[in-house]
Structure formats: C-alpha cells, structure tokens
C-alpha positions as CSV (number, residue, x, y, z in Angstrom):
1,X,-39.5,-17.6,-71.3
2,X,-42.2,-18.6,-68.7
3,X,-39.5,-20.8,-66.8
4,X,-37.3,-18.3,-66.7
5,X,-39.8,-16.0,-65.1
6,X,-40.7,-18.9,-62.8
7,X,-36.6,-18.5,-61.7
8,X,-36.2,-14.9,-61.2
9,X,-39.2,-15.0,-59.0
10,X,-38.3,-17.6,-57.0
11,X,-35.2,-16.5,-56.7
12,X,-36.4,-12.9,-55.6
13,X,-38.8,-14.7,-52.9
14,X,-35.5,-16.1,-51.7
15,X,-33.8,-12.6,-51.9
16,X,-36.9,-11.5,-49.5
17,X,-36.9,-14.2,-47.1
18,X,-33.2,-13.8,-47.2
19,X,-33.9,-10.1,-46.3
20,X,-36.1,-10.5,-43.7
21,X,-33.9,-13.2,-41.8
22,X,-31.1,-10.5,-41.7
23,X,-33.2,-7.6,-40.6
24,X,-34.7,-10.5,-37.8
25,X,-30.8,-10.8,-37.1
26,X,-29.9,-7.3,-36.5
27,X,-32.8,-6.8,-34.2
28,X,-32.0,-9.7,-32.2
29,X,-28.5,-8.2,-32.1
30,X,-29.5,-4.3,-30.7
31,X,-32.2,-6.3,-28.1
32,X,-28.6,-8.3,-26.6
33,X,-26.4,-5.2,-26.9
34,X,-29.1,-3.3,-24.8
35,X,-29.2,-6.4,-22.4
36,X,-25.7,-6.7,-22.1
37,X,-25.6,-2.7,-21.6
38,X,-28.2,-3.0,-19.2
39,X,-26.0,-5.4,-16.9
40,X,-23.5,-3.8,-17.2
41,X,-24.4,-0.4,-15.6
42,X,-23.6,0.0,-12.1
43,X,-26.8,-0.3,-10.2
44,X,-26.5,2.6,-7.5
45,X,-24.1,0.6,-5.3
46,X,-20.2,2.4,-5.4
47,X,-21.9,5.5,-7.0
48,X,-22.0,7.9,-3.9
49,X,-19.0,6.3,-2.4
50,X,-15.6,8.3,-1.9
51,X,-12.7,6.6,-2.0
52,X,-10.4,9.2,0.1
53,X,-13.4,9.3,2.7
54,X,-13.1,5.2,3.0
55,X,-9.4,6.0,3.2
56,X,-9.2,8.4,5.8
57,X,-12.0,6.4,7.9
58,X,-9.9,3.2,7.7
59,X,-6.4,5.4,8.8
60,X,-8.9,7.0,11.9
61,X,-9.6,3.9,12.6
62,X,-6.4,1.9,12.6
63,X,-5.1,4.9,14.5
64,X,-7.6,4.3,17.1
65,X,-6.7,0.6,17.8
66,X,-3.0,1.5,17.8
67,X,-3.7,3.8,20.8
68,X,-5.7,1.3,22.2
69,X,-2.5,-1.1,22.3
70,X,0.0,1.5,23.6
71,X,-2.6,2.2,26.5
72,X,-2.7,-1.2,27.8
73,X,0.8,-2.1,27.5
74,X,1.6,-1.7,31.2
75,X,-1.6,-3.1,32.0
76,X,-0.4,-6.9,31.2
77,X,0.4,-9.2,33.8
78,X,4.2,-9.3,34.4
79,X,5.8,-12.6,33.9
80,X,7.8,-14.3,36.6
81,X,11.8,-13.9,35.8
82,X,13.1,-17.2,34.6
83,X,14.9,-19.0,36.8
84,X,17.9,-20.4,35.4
85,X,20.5,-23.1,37.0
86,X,23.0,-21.8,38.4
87,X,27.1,-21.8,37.3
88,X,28.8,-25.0,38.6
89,X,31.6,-24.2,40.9
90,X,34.1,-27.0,40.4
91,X,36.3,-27.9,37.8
92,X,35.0,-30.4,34.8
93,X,37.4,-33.1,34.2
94,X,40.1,-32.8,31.3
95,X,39.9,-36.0,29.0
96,X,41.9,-36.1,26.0
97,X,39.4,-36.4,23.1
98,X,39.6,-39.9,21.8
99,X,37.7,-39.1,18.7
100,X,41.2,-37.4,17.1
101,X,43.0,-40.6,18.0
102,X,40.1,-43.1,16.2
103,X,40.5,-40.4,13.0
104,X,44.2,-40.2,13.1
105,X,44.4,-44.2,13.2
106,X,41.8,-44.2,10.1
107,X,43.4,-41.9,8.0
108,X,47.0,-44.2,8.8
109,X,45.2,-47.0,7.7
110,X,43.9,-45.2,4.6
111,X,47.0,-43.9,3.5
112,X,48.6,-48.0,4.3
113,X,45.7,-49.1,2.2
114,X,46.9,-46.0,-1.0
115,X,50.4,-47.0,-0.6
C-alpha cells in the first residue's frame, strides 16, 4: 500500500506540473494573439483618407495637364517640309527579265531529270 501511495502522488505531481505547463501555454498564446492584433491595426495612416476625394484630385489634375498640352500645341517649332527627289522625266529602259528564262530552263531540266 505505501508504494502505491508513493505512485498516485507522483503521478498527481505530474498531473500539476502537467497543469501548470498548459496554463503557461495558453498565456503565452493570448500575449502573441494581442501582439499579432496589435500589428495588425492600422496605425492612423489611410484612416482619414477618402478615396473619391484622391479620385477626383487625380481626374482635376490629369485634366489640368491635358489643357496644358492642347495650349501649347501651336506653340512648337514647325518642321521644315521634306524635300523629296523629284519624278525622273525619261523613260527607264525595258529589259526582258532573265530571271524567268534561268527558272524556265531549271524546271526543263527538272522535269528531263523526272522523266
């Protein structure tokens, strides 16, 4: 009997420290979910900020710059017209092709070759 009772408390010590590990656990557990809550909280930057306001400034704005182009298109430089060659007057000479004649004599000599 006196061993017994030497188990069962040992074995309820262990049960305690057993306990007390998984009570240190969950603590340690809520101390990161409130860290990880606390990081993820949006820290006053984007909080006051409209996004139809941003909109509208950035439409004013590209607005502005368009009329800025279509006011100084007639102020560039004009370019010089290009000057180009002019037509030739005479007549080019009219040589027969001899490329046809060179294919012509190839595919003779191909179909000489077949036969």
């Amino acid at each position: 009997p006196a061993l017994a009772s030497q188990t069962v408390c040992l074995i309820l010590r262990d049960i305690d420290k057993v306990d007390e590990l998984m009570t240190d656990i969950t603590e340690q557990q809520e101390v990161a979910q409130q860290i990880s809550d606390a990081i993820s909280r949006p820290m006053g930057f984007g909080d006051d900020v409209d996004e139809d306001e941003l909109l509208e400034e950035l439409e004013l704005l590209e607005q502005e710059e368009l009329a800025q182009e279509l006011l100084s298109v007639g102020d560039k430089e004009e370019e010089p017209p290009v000057k180009l060659p002019s037509v030739p007057s005479t007549h080019l000479p009219a040589e027969p092709a001899p490329k046809a004649d060179e294919d012509e004599e190839a595919l003779k000599q191909l179909a000489e070759w077949v036969s």
